[in-house]
C-alpha positions in Angstrom: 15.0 -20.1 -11.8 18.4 -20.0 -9.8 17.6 -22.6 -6.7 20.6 -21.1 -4.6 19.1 -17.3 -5.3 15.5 -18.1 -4.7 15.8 -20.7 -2.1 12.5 -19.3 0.1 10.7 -20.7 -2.9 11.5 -24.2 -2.4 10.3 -26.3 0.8 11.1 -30.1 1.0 7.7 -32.8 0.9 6.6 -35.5 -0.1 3.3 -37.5 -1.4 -0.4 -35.3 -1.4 0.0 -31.8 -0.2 -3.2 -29.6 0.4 -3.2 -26.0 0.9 -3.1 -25.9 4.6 -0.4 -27.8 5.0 1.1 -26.1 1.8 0.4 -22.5 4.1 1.9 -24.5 7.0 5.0 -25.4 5.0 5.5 -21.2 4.2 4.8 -20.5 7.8 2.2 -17.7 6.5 1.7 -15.3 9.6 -1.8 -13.6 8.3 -5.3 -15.5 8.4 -6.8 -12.7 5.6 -3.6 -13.6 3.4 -4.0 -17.1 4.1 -7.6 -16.9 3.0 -6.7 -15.1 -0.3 -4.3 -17.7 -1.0 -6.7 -20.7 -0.9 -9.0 -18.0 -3.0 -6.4 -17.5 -5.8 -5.4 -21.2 -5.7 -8.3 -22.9 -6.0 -10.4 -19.9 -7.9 -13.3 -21.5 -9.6 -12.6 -25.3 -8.9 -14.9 -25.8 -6.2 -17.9 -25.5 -7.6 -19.9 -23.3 -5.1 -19.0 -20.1 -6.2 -17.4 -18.9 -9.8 -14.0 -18.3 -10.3 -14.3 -14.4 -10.5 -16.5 -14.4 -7.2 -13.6 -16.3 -6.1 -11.2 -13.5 -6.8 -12.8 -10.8 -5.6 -13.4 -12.4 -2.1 -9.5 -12.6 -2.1 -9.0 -9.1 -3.4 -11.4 -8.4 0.1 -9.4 -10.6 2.2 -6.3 -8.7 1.1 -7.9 -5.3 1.9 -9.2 -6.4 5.1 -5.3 -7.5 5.9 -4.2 -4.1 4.7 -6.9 -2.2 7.2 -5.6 -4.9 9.9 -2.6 -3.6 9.7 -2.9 0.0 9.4 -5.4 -0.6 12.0 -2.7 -2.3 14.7 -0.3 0.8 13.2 -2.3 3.5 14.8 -2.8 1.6 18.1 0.5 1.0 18.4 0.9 4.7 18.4 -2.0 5.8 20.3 -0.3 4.5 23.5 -0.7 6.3 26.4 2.9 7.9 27.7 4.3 7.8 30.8 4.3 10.2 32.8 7.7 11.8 34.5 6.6 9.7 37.6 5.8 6.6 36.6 9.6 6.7 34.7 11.2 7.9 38.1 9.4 5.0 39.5 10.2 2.7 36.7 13.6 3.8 37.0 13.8 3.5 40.9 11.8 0.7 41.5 9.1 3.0 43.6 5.7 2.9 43.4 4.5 6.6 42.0 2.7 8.7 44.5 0.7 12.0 44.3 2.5 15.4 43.3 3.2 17.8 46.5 0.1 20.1 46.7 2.5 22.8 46.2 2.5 21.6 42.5 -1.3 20.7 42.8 -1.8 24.2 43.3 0.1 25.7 40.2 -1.5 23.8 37.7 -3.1 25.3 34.9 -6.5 23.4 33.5 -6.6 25.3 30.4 -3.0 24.4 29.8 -4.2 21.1 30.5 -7.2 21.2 28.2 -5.1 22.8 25.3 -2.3 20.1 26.0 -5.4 17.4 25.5 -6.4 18.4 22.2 -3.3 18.8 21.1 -2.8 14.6 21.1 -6.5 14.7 20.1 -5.4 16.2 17.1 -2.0 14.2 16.6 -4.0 11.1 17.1 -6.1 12.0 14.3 -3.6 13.2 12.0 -1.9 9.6 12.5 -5.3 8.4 11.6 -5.8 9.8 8.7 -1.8 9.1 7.8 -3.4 5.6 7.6 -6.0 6.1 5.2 -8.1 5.1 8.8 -11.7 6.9 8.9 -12.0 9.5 11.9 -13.8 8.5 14.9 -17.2 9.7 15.2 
């Protein structure tokens, strides 16, 4: 293996090295994957469980990383927008206030309703993007 090519490979240590510090040392950012990675490592040699029971509990650990993320995916996009008010007030440094009831007066609810399920439906669709399960 080139040394220069694959340098993220190689950390610098020295005398016993256990797995956490060995996680520590690859500045792993996932507890599931870091989980797996004890799993795979030491698969079988602890002799609790079997090795295969040990694999499959890091095969579960991985999924459960994969729905963590898809998971933090859609909530990322089901953020609420802001409204043209809240920007001008962002903008402007105002605090937002209540629309004249001139505009109060010409608002549609059914528009309103429709507009609604509109992002209901966008929301889902996103969800199922995912491979997330609908909401009950």
């Amino acid at each position: 293996m080139n040394h220069l090519k694959h340098a993220h490979y190689f950390k610098e240590w020295s005398g016993k090295i256990d797995i956490y510090r060995l996680l520590d040392l690859f500045q792993t950012k996932r507890r599931p994957i870091d989980h797996a990675i004890k799993k795979l490592i030491c698969a079988g040699g602890r002799g609790q469980k079997s090795e295969l029971k040990d694999y499959q509990e890091a095969i579960d650990s991985i999924n459960r990383c994969i729905e963590m993320i898809k998971e933090d995916e859609v909530a990322s996009m089901a953020k609420p927008l802001k409204t043209q008010s809240e920007n001008l007030a962002a903008s402007t440094s105002l605090r937002p206030t209540a629309p004249p009831a001139s505009i109060m007066q010409k608002s549609n609810p059914i528009k309103t309703i429709l507009r609604s399920e509109r992002d209901d439906r966008a929301r889902l669709h996103n969800m199922q993007k995912c491979g997330l399960p609908e909401p009950e």
